[in-house]
C-alpha atoms as a printed R data frame, in Angstrom:
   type eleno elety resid chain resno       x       y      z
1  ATOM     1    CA   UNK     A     1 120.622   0.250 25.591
2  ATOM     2    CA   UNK     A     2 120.256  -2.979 23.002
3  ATOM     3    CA   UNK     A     3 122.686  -5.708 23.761
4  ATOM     4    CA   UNK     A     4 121.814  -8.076 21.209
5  ATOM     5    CA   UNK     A     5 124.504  -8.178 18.344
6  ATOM     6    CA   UNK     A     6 122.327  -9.042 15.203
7  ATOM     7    CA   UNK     A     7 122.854 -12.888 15.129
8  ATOM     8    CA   UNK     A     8 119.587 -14.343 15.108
9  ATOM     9    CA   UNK     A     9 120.246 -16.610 17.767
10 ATOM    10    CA   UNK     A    10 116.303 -17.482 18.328
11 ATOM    11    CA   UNK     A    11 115.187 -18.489 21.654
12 ATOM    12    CA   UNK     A    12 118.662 -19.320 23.350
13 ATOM    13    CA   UNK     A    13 119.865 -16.203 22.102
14 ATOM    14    CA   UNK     A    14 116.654 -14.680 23.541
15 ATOM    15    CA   UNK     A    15 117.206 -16.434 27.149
16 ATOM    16    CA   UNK     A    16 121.258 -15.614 26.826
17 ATOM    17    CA   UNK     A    17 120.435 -11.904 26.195
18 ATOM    18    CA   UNK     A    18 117.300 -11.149 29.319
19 ATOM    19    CA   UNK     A    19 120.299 -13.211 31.511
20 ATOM    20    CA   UNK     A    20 122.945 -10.417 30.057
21 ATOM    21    CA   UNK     A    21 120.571  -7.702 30.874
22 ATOM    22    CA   UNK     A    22 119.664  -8.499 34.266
23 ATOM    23    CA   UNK     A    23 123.780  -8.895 34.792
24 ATOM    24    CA   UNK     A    24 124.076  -5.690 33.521
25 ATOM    25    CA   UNK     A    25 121.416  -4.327 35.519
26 ATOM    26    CA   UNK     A    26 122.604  -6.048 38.974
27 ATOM    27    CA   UNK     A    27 126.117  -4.497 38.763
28 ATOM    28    CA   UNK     A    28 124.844  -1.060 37.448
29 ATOM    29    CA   UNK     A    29 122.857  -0.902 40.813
30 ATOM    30    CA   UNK     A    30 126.012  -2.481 42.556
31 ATOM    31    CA   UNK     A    31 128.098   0.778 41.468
32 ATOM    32    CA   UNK     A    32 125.518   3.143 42.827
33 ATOM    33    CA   UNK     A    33 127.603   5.035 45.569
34 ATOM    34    CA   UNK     A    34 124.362   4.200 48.030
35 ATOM    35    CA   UNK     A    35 124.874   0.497 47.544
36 ATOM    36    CA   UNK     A    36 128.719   0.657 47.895
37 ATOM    37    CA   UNK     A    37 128.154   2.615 51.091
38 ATOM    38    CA   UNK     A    38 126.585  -0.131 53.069
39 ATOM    39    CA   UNK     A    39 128.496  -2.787 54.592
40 ATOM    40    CA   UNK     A    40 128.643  -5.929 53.661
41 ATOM    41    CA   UNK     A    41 128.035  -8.998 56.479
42 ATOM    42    CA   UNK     A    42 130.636 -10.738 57.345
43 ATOM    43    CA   UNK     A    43 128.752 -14.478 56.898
44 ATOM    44    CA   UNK     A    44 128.300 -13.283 52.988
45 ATOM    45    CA   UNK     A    45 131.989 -13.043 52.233
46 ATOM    46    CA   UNK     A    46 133.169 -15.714 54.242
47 ATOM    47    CA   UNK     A    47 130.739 -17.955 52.331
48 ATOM    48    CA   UNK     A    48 132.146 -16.469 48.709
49 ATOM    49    CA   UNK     A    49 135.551 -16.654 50.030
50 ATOM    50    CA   UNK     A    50 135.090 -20.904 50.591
51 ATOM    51    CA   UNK     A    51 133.019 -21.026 47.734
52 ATOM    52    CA   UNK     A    52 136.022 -19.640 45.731
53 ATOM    53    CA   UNK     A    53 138.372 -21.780 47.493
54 ATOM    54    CA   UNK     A    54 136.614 -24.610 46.117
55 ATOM    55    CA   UNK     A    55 138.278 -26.661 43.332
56 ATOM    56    CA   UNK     A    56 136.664 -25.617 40.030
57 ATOM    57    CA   UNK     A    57 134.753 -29.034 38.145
58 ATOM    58    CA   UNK     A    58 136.876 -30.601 35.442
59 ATOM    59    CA   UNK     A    59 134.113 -32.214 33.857
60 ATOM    60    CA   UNK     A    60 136.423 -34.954 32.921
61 ATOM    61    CA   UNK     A    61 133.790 -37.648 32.478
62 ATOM    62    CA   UNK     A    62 132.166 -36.270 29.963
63 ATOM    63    CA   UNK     A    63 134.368 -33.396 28.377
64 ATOM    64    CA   UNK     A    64 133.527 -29.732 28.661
65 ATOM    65    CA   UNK     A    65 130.365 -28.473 29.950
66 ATOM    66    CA   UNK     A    66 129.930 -26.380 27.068
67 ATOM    67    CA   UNK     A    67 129.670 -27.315 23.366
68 ATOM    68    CA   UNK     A    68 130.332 -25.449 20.281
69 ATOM    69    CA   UNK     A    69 126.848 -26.753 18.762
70 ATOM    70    CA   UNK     A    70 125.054 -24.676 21.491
């Protein structure tokens, strides 16, 4: 499966895309009914669920995190 769309992105693009595939690798092992079967500790979601609790960062002193000149 190729998962780069063409734009000749160079070595960011390069990065972005091995980061995309091991996502997409990660969650296609996640779905396996063997890994879904096993429970999950406790200490692991309690630690996502305050993690998501958290305020997300505004980023207000210096604008966006991201730029459109990436």
């Amino acid at each position: 499966m190729r998962l780069g769309l063409g734009l000749g992105l160079g070595r960011a693009g390069a990065v972005d895309r091995r980061w995309l595939a091991s996502l997409v690798e990660a969650m296609e092992q996640a779905a396996r009914p063997e890994a879904r079967n096993v429970p999950c500790d406790i200490s692991l979601i309690s630690a996502a669920a305050a993690h998501l609790a958290r305020p997300a960062p505004t980023f207000t002193h210096c604008g966006s995190a991201y730029s459109l000149r990436n």
